[in-house]
C-alpha positions as CSV (number, residue, x, y, z in Angstrom):
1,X,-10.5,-0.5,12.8
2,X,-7.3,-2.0,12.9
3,X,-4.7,-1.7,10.4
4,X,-3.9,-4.9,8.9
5,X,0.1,-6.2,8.0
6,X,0.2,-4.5,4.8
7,X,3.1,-4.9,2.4
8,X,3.9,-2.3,-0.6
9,X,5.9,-4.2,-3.3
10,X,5.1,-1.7,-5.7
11,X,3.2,1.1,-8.1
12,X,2.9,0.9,-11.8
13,X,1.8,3.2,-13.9
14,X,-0.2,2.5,-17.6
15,X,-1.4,5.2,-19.3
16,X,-3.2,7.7,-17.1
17,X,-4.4,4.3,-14.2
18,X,-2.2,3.6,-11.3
19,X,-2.1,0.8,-9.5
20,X,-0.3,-0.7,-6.3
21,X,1.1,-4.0,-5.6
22,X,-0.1,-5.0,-2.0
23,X,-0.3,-7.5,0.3
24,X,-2.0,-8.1,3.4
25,X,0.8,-10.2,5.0
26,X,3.8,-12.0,4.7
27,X,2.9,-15.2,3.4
28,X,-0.2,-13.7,1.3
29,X,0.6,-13.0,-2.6
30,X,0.9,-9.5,-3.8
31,X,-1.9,-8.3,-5.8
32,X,-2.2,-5.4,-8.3
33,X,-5.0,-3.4,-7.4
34,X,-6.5,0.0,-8.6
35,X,-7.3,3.1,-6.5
36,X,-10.8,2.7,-5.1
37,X,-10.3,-1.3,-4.7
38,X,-11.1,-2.7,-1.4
39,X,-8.4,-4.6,0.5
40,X,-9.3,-6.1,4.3
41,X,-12.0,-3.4,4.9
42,X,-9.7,-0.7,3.3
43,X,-10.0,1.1,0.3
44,X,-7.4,2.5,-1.8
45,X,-8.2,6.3,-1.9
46,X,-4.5,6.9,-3.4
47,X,-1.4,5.8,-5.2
48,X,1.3,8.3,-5.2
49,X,5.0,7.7,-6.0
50,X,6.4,5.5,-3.2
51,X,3.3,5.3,-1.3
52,X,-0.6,4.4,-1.2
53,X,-3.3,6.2,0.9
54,X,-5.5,3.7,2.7
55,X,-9.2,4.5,3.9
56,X,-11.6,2.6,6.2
57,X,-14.5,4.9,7.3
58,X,-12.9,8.1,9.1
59,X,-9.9,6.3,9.2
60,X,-6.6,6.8,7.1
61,X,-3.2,5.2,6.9
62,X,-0.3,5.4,4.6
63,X,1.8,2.6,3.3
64,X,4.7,3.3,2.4
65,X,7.3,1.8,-0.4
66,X,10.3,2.2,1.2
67,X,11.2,2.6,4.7
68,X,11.1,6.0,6.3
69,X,14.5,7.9,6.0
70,X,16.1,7.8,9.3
71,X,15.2,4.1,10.4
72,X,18.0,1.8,11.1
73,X,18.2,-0.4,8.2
74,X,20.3,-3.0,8.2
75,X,22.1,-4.3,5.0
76,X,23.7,-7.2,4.4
């Protein structure tokens, strides 16, 4: 399965539940959603820090909150 456009706005954390702001593209709205909510044919198997662990069968992918160190980011 193909990995969608997914977007990491962000991770919260109440009490002992985390939860990840994601989106599947650009133009969709960001939704809070809790590990072991389904997303596109994904599931969210974790949240850590600055990333979420995706799942779709044997499948895994990470999405991360900030860009990988070493990427050419450009500022403004």
């Amino acid at each position: 399965m193909q990995l969608p456009a997914f977007r990491l706005e962000g991770i919260r954390k109440i009490g002992p539940d985390l939860s990840a702001l994601l989106a599947v593209n650009t133009d969709a709205p960001a939704q809070w959603l809790p590990i072991g909510s389904a997303i596109e044919g994904w599931t969210i198997d974790r949240i850590d820090i600055d990333s979420v662990v995706l799942r779709a069968g044997d499948q895994q992918a990470v999405v991360n909150l900030y860009p990988a160190e070493g990427l050419d980011v450009r500022q403004n």
